[in-house]
NUTORMAR-43136 format. One record per residue (C-alpha): residue in three letters; z, x, y. Coordinates in steps of 0.25 Angstrom, whole numbers, always signed. Each point is the difference from the previous one (the first is absolute). Example, Ala and Ser with C-alpha at 12.3 -4.5 7.8 and 13.67 -1.06 7.14 Angstrom:
! residues 2
> vexti|Z|X|Y
> ALA|+31|+49|-18
> SER|-2|+6|+14
END
This chain:
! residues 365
> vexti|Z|X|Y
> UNK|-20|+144|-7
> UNK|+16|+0|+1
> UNK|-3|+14|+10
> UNK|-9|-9|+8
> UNK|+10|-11|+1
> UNK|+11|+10|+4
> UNK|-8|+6|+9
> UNK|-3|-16|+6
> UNK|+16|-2|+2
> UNK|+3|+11|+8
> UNK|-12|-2|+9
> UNK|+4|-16|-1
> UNK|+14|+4|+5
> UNK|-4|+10|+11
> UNK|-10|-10|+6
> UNK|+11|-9|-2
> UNK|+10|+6|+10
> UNK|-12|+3|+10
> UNK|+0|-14|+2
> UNK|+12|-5|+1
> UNK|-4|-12|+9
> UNK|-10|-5|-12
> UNK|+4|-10|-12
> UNK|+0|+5|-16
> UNK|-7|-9|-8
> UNK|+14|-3|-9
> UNK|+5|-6|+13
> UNK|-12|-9|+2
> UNK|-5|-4|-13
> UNK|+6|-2|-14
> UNK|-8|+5|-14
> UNK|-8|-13|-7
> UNK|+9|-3|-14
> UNK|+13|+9|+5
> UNK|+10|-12|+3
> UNK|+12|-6|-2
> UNK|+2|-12|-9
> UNK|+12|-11|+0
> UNK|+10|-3|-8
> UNK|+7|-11|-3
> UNK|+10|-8|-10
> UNK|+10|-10|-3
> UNK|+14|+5|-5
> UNK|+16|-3|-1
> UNK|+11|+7|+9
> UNK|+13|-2|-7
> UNK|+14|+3|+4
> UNK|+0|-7|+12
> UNK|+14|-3|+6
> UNK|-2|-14|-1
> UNK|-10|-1|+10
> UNK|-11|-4|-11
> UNK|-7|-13|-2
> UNK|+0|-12|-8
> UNK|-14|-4|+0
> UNK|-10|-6|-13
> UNK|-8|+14|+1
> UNK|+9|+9|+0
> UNK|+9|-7|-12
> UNK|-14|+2|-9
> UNK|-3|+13|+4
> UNK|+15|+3|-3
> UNK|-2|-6|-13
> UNK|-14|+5|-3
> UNK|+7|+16|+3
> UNK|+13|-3|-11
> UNK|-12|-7|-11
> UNK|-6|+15|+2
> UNK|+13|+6|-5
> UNK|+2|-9|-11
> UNK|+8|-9|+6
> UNK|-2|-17|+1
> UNK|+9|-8|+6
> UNK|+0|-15|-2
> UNK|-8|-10|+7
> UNK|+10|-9|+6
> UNK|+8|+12|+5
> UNK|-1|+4|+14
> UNK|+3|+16|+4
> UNK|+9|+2|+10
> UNK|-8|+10|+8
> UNK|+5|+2|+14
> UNK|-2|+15|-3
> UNK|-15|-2|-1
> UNK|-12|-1|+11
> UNK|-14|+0|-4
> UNK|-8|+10|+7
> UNK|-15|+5|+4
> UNK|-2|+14|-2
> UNK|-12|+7|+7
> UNK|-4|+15|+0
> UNK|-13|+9|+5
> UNK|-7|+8|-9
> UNK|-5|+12|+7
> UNK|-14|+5|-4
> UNK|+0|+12|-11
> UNK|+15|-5|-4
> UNK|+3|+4|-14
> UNK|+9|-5|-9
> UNK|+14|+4|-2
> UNK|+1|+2|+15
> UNK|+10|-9|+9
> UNK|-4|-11|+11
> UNK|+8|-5|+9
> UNK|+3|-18|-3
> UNK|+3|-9|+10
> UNK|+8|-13|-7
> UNK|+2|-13|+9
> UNK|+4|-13|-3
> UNK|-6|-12|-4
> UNK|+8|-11|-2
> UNK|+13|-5|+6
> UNK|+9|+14|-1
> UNK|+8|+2|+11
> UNK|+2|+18|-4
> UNK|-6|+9|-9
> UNK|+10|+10|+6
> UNK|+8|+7|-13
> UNK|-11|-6|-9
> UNK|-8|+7|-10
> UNK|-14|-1|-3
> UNK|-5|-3|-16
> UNK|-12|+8|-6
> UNK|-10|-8|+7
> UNK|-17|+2|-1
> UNK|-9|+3|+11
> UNK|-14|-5|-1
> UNK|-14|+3|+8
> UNK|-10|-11|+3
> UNK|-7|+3|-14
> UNK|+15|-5|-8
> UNK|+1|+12|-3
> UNK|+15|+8|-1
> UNK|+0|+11|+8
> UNK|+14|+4|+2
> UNK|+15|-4|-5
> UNK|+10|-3|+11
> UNK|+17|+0|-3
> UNK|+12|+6|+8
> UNK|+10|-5|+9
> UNK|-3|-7|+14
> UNK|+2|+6|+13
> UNK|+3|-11|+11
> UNK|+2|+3|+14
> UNK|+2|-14|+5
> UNK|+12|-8|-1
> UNK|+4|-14|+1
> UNK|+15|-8|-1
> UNK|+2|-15|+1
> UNK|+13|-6|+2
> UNK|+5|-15|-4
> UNK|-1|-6|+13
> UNK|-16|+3|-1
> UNK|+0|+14|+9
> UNK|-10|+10|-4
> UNK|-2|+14|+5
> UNK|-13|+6|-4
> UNK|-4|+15|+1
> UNK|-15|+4|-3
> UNK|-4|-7|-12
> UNK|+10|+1|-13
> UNK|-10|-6|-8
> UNK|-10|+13|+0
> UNK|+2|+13|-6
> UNK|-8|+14|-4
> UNK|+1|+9|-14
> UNK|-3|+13|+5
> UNK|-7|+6|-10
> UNK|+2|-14|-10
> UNK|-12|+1|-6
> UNK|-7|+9|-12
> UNK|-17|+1|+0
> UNK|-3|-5|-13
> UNK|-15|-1|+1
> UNK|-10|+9|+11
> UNK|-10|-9|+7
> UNK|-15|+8|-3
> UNK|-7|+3|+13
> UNK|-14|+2|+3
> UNK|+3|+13|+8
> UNK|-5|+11|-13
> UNK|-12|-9|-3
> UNK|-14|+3|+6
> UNK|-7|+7|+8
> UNK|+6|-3|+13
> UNK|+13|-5|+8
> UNK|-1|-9|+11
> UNK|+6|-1|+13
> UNK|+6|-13|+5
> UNK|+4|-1|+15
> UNK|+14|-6|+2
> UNK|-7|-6|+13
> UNK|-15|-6|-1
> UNK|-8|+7|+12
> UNK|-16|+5|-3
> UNK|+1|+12|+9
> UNK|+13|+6|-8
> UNK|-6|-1|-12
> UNK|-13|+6|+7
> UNK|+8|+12|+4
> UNK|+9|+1|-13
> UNK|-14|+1|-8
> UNK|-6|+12|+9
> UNK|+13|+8|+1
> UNK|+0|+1|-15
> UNK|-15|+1|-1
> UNK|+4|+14|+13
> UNK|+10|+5|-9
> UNK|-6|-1|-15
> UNK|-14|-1|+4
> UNK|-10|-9|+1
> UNK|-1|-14|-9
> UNK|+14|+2|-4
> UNK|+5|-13|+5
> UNK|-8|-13|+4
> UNK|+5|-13|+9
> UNK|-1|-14|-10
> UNK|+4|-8|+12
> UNK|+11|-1|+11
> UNK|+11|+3|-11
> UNK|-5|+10|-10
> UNK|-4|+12|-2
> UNK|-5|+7|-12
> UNK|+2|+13|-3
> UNK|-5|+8|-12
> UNK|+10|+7|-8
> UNK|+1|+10|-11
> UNK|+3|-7|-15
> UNK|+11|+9|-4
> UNK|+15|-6|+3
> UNK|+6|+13|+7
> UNK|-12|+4|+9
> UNK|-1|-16|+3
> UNK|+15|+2|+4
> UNK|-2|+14|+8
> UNK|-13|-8|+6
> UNK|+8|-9|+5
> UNK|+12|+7|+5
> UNK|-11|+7|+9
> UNK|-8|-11|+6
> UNK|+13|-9|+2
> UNK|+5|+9|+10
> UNK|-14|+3|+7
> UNK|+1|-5|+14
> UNK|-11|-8|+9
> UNK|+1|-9|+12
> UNK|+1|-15|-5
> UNK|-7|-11|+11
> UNK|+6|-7|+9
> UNK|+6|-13|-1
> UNK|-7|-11|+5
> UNK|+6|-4|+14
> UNK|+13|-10|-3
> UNK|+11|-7|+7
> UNK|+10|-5|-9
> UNK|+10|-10|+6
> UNK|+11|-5|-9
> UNK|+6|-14|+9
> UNK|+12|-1|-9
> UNK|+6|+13|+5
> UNK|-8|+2|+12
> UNK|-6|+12|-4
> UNK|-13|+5|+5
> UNK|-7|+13|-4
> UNK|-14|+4|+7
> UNK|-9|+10|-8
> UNK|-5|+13|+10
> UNK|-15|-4|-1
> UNK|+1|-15|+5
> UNK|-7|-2|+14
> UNK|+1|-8|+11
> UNK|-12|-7|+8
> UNK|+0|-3|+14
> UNK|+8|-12|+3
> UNK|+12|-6|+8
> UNK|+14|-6|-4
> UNK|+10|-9|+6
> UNK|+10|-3|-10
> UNK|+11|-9|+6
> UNK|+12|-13|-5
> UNK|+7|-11|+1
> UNK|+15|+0|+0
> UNK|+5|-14|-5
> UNK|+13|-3|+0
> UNK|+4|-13|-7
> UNK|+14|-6|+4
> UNK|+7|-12|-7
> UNK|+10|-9|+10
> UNK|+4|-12|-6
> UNK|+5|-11|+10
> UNK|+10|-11|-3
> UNK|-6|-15|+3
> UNK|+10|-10|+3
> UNK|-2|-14|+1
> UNK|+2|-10|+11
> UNK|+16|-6|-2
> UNK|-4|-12|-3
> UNK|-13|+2|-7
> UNK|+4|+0|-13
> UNK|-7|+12|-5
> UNK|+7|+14|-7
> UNK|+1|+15|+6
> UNK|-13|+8|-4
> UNK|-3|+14|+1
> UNK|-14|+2|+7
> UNK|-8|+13|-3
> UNK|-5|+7|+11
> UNK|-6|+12|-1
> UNK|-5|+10|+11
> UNK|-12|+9|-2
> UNK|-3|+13|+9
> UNK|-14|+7|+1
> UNK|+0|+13|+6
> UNK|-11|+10|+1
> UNK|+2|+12|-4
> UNK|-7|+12|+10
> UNK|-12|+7|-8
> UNK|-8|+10|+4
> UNK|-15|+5|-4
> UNK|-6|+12|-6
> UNK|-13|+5|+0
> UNK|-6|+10|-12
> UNK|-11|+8|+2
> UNK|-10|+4|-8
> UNK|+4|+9|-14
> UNK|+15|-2|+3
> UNK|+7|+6|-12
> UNK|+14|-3|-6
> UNK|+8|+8|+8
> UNK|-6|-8|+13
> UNK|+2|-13|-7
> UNK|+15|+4|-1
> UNK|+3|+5|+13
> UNK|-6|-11|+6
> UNK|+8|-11|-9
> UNK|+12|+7|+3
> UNK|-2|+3|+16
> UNK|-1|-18|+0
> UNK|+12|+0|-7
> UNK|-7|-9|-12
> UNK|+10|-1|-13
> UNK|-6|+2|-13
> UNK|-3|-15|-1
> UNK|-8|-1|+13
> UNK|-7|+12|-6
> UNK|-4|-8|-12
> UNK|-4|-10|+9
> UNK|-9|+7|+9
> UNK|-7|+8|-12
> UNK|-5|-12|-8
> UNK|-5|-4|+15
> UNK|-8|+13|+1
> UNK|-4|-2|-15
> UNK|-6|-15|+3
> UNK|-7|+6|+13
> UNK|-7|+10|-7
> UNK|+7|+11|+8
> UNK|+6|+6|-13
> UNK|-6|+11|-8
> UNK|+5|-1|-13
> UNK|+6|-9|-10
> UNK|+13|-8|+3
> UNK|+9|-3|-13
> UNK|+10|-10|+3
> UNK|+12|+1|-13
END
């Protein structure tokens, strides 16, 4: 079996490099039960240069830490801990981690600190989303923001003082088990939903290890039949991961974003016959207040009229006309020949969408 499976990698990796242009199943779809899993906990940072805070949590939770070391102070005494910020730590927990390995541990604050720069993190506890401990976090903060405020109110801020990173601040103290080594199958899940790429994924397993290997369950997932024993799953893998097959195409999108004005256009979308004139208004609104004076002896007091003055100008437009199966590439020229900035093209694509002339999807963001 294991000559079989080496025999499969090497044939795996020299179709692999005769088709470059194709996609490996890693790149497109991720193995069911192999994930990550987050992190997350509530600490203290101490030795703060008086940049910490006075707030009710954070005076318990200082409390709470010095009663864990055998230490009470009295009820009617208030600590003094501007050296002290509450703090939320959060973690990822990569899939197959082991305990005693290291994770990286970002800490950011949650109360009124104004900088954890210079501060220290205390043993902290990460939990999953089962309660559970799965790691330790402690270790010293490193900052890049920076923040100074003088008397007279200024403030300069730099990035954001108030979030910091552990590298490596974290120890695995429990492994999350995974469905990976149980039964007798591994499924494929596509990073990107699409029935024909899961069509295609199944057959080029079923071409390369033979028939009734891998099944499609849906536009998703595909199942794939896999020895029991641990290192022949893994070697099993490690082959079909890097088998390359063409995925399907896309369906045909425009993407327009009206916040920044950006507009990407899919290669597949179409055009149907149809005929644009795209043209403005420039209107130009000025304010010139007149001074009223009244009659000498009228009796009545200065007053300041408003007068405004509006001006309407058309603006010269032009038509354009698309034939029949005008691709992207005629789209653009032609925008660009009639001088359209990217907000007339917004503009005059949802137009072509309402009439019908559009073929594919537009997604406005």
């Amino acid at each position: 079996m294991s000559r079989i499976l080496h025999t499969s990698l090497l044939i795996a990796l020299l179709l692999l490099s005769a088709t470059a242009s194709a996609a490996r199943i890693k790149d497109v779809a991720d193995v069911e039960g192999v994930r990550s899993n987050q992190l997350v906990g509530y600490g203290l940072v101490v030795g703060l240069p008086g940049t910490g805070e006075q707030s009710p949590f954070t005076e318990q939770s200082f409390r709470t830490m010095l009663s864990n070391f055998g230490i009470t102070l009295p009820a009617n005494m208030k600590a003094q801990i501007k050296n002290v910020a509450a703090v939320a730590v959060h973690a990822e927990l990569p899939a197959f981690a082991k305990p005693g390995q290291s994770l990286n541990i970002t800490v950011s604050s949650v109360g009124s600190a104004k900088s954890l720069r210079g501060g220290t993190l205390m043993q902290t506890f990460l939990v999953g989303l089962d309660g559970n401990v799965y790691a330790v976090a402690q270790g010293s903060l490193i900052v890049s923001g920076l923040g100074a405020e003088g008397l007279d109110g200024s403030r300069i801020l730099v990035n954001t003082p108030t979030v910091g990173s552990i590298p490596n601040g974290a120890v695995v103290e429990r492994e999350v088990i995974t469905p990976f080594a149980q039964g007798d199958f591994i499924t494929f899940n596509l990073k990107r939903s699409d029935f024909t790429t899961s069509k295609r994924l199944a057959e080029a397993i079923n071409n390369f290890m033979g028939p009734d290997t891998a099944h499609s369950l849906d536009a998703t997932s595909v199942q794939v039949r896999a020895p029991r024993d641990i290192s022949q799953r893994v070697s099993y893998l490690s082959t079909l991961e890097n088998l390359s097959f063409e995925p399907g195409d896309y369906a045909a999108k425009i993407i327009i974003n009206s916040r920044t004005g950006t507009i990407v256009i899919g290669k597949d979308v179409r055009l149907f016959p149809a005929a644009v004139t795209h043209g403005g208004l420039t209107v130009t609104i000025a304010e010139n207040p007149r001074v009223v004076q009244p009659n000498p002896f009228g009796e009545g007091q200065t007053a300041i009229e408003e007068n405004t003055i509006i001006d309407v100008r058309p603006e010269q437009s032009r038509m354009f006309k698309f034939d029949p199966g005008v691709t992207l590439d005629d789209l653009v020229r032609t925008v660009n020949a009639v001088g359209a900035a990217p907000g007339d093209l917004m503009a005059i694509l949802e137009a072509l969408k309402e009439a019908g002339a559009i073929h594919g999807e537009l997604v406005v963001i």
